[in-house]
DRENPA-956077 format. One record per residue (C-alpha): residue number from 1; x, y, z. Coordinates in pm, 1 decimal, decimal comma, m for minus. Each point is the difference from the previous one (the first is absolute). Layout:
<drenbas>
k|u|v|w
NUM|X|Y|Z
...
</drenbas>
This chain:
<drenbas>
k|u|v|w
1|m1893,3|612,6|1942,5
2|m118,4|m296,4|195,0
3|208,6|m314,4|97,2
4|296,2|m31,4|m226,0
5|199,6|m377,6|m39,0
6|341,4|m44,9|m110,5
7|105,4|m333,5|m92,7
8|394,2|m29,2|22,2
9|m1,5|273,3|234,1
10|340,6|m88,9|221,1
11|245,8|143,9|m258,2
12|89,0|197,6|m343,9
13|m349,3|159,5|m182,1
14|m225,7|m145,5|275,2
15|131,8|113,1|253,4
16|22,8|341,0|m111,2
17|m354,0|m35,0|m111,5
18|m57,4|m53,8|360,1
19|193,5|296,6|103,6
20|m143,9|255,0|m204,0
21|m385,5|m114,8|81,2
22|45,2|m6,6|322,3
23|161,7|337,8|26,3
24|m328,3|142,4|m219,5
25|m250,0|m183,9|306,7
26|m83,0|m298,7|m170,5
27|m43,8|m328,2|177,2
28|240,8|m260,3|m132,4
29|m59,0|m373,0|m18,5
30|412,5|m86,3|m37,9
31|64,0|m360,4|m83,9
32|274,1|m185,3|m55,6
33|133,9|m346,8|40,5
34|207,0|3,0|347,0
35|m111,6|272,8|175,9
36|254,9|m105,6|284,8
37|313,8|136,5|m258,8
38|m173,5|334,9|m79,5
39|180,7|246,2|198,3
40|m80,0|301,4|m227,4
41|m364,9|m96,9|5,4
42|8,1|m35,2|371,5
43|141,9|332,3|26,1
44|m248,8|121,7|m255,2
45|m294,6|m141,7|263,4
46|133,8|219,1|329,4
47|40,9|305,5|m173,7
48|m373,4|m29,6|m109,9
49|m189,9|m283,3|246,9
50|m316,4|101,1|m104,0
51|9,3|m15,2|m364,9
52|247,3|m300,2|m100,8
53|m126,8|m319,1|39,6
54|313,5|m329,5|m105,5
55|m209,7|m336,3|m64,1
56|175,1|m272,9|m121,4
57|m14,1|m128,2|m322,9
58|187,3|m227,7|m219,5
59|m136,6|84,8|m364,1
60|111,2|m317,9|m99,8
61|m273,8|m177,0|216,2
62|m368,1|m6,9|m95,0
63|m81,4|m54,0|367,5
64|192,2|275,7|110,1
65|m132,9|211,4|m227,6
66|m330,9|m91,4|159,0
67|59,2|m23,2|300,2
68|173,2|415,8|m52,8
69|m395,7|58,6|m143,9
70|m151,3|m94,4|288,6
71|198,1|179,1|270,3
72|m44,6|341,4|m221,8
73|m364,0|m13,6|m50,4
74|m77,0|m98,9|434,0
75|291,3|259,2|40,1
76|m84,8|296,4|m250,2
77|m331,9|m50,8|m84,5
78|m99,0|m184,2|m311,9
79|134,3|263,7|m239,6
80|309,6|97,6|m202,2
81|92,3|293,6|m179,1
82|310,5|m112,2|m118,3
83|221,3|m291,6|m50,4
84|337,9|19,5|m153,4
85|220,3|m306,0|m116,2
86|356,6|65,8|87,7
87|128,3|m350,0|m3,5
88|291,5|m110,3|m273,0
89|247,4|m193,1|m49,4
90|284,1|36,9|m302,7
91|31,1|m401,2|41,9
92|110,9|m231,0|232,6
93|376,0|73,4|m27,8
94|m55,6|346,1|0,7
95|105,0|53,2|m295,2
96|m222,1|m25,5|m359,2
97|106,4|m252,5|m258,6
98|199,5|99,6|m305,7
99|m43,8|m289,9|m231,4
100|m247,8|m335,2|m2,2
101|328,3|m181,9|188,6
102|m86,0|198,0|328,4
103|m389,8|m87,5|m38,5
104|m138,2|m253,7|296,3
105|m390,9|m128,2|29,4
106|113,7|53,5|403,9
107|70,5|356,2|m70,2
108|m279,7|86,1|m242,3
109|m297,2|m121,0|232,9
110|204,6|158,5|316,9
111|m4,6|348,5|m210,8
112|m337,9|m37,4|m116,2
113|m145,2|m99,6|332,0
114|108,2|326,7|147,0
115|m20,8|228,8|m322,9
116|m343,8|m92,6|m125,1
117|m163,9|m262,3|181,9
118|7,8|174,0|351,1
119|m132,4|331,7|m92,6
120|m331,6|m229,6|m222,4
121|m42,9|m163,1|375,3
122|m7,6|330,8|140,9
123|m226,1|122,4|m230,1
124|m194,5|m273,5|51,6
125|m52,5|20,4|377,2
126|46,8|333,0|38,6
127|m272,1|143,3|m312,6
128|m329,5|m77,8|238,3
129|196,0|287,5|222,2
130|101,1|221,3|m266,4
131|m384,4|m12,4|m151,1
132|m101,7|79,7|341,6
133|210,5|333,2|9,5
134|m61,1|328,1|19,3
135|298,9|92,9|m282,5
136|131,4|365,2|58,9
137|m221,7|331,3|18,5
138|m47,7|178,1|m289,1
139|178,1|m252,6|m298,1
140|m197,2|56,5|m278,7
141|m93,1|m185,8|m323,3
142|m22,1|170,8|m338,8
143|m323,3|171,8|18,1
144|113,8|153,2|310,3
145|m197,9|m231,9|281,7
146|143,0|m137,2|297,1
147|57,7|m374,0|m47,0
148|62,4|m285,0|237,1
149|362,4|m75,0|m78,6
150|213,9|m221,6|238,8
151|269,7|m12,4|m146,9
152|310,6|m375,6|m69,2
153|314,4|94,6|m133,4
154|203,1|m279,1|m108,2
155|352,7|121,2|3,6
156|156,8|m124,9|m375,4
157|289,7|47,5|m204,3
158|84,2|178,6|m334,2
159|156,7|m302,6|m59,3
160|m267,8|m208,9|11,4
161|m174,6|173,5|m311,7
162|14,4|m247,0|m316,9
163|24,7|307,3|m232,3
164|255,5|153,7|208,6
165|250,8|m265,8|9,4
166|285,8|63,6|m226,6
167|277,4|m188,0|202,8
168|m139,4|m346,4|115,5
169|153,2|m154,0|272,3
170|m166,7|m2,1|393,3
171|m218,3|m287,9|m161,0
172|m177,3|m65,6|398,0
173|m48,3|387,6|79,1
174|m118,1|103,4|m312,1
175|m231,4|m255,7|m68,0
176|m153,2|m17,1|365,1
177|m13,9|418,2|m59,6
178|m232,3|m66,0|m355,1
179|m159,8|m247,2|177,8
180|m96,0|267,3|302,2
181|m111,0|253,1|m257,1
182|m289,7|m223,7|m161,2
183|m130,1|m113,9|379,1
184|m33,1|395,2|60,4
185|m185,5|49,2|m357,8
186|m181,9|m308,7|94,9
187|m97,0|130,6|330,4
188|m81,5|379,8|m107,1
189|m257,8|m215,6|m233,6
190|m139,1|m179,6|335,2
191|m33,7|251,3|244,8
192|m144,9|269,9|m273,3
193|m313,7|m165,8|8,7
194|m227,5|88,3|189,5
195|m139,5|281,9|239,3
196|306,8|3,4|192,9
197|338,1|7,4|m182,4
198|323,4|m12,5|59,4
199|348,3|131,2|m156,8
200|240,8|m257,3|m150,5
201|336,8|151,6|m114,6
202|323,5|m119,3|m81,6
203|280,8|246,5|57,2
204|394,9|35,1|m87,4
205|197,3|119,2|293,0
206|295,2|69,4|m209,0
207|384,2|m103,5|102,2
208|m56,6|49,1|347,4
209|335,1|m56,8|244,3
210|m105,2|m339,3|214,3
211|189,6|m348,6|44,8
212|m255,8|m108,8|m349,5
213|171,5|232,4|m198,4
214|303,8|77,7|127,5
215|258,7|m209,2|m169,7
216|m87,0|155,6|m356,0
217|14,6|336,8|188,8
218|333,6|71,8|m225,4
219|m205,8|m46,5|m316,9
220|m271,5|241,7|38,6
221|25,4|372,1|m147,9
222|53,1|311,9|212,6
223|m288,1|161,7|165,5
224|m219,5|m345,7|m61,8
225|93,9|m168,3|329,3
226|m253,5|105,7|230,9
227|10,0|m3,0|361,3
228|m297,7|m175,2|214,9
229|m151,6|328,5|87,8
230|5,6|128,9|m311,4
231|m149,7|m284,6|m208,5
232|m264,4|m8,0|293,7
233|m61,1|364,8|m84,3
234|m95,1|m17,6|m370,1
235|m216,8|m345,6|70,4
236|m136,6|154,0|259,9
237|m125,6|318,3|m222,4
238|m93,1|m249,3|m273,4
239|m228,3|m193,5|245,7
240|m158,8|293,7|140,5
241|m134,8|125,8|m301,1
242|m124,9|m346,9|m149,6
243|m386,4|m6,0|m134,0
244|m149,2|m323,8|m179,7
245|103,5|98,7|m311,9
246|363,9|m109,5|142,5
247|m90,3|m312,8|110,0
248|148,5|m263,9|m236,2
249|285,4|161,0|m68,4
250|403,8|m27,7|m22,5
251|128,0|340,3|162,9
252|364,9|106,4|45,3
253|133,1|246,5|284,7
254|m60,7|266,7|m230,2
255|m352,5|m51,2|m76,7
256|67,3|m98,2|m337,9
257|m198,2|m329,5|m90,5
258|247,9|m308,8|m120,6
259|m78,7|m237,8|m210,6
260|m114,5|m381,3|55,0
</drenbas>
């Protein structure tokens, strides 16, 4: 695999993400907002100088965004193989609304900057790299030809599937989640066409223990609250084995497709 960027890389999935690339060889683009305050990142960096590469950027900013762009294509080239979305927020508060009463316009555009608008910028400035990519050796399409397939994975939320939702509630997260989903189908639309194509997935991590999910920790079943590592795992697998018959497409940890 060629150049791989993580976007939200300084804690929780991202940073695992980076982590587990870099222990495979991969070069990793690891951005976050204040790279000054990530210590595990840092860490991350000396253990493997060669491969991990921390650029700053807040996904919140169009201009940073850009500006992120620029420094990865004069410093690795002017391709990308990969590009995940890490970035969330629950809301604001840290905690998701459980009836209209809790509902702000503040904290709805806040969530939905970070949730879905960021990772469409990225997509944006980022797909002229991605088309450019080499994709990984020997992913294949249907009728059993190797493909160009650099690969986005916006990391969702079961909870952000319409069909899904049984319970209401988390009006910011869910929304901004459903909101995420039809960029990615948008954007698998996009970058299909074409001779060069790229990937676009949406993926469930699962209840995964960080600081997003941890204060419903008590709430979720036995054996369903997955560690960093081990969420990474599955995703990981999952991503490995994408073709472009994927792309488009809602996936949980398991593989199993969710629906919109």
């Amino acid at each position: 695999m060629g150049p791989a960027l993580i976007q939200g890389a300084s804690r929780g999935l991202g940073l695992q993400f980076c982590r587990a690339l870099a222990s495979r060889g991969t070069t990793v683009i690891a951005c976050c907002r204040d790279p000054s305050k990530a210590g595990d990142l840092r860490s991350l960096q000396s253990d493997h100088p060669s491969l991990v590469d921390i650029v700053q950027l807040d996904v919140s900013s169009e201009g940073a965004v850009e500006e992120a762009a620029q420094h990865v294509k004069s410093s690795h080239g002017k391709a990308l193989d990969l590009l995940i979305n890490c970035s969330a927020m629950l809301s604001p508060s840290g905690r998701g609304e459980t009836s209209l009463k809790d509902v702000s316009m503040k904290a709805l555009q806040e969530t939905f900057t970070v949730n879905a608008f960021g990772p469409l910028v990225m997509a944006k400035h980022f797909g002229p790299l991605l088309l450019a990519g080499e994709g990984s050796v020997g992913r294949q399409g249907s009728e059993g030809k190797k493909k160009h397939t650099s690969v986005v994975v916006n990391m969702s939320a079961r909870v952000g599937s319409i069909a899904d939702n049984k319970l209401g509630g988390w009006y910011s997260y869910r929304m901004s989640k459903a909101a995420l989903n039809m960029a990615t189908r948008n954007l698998s639309i996009e970058l299909g066409r074409g001779r060069n194509k790229v990937i676009c997935v949406a993926m469930h991590p699962g209840t995964v223990d960080t600081d997003l999910s941890r204060p419903y920790h008590k709430n979720v079943p036995k054996g369903k609250l997955f560690s960093k590592d081990q969420s990474v795992g599955y995703l990981l697998g999952i991503i490995d084995g994408l073709s472009l018959e994927d792309s488009g497409k809602y996936i949980g940890w398991d593989g199993v497709e969710i629906p919109f």
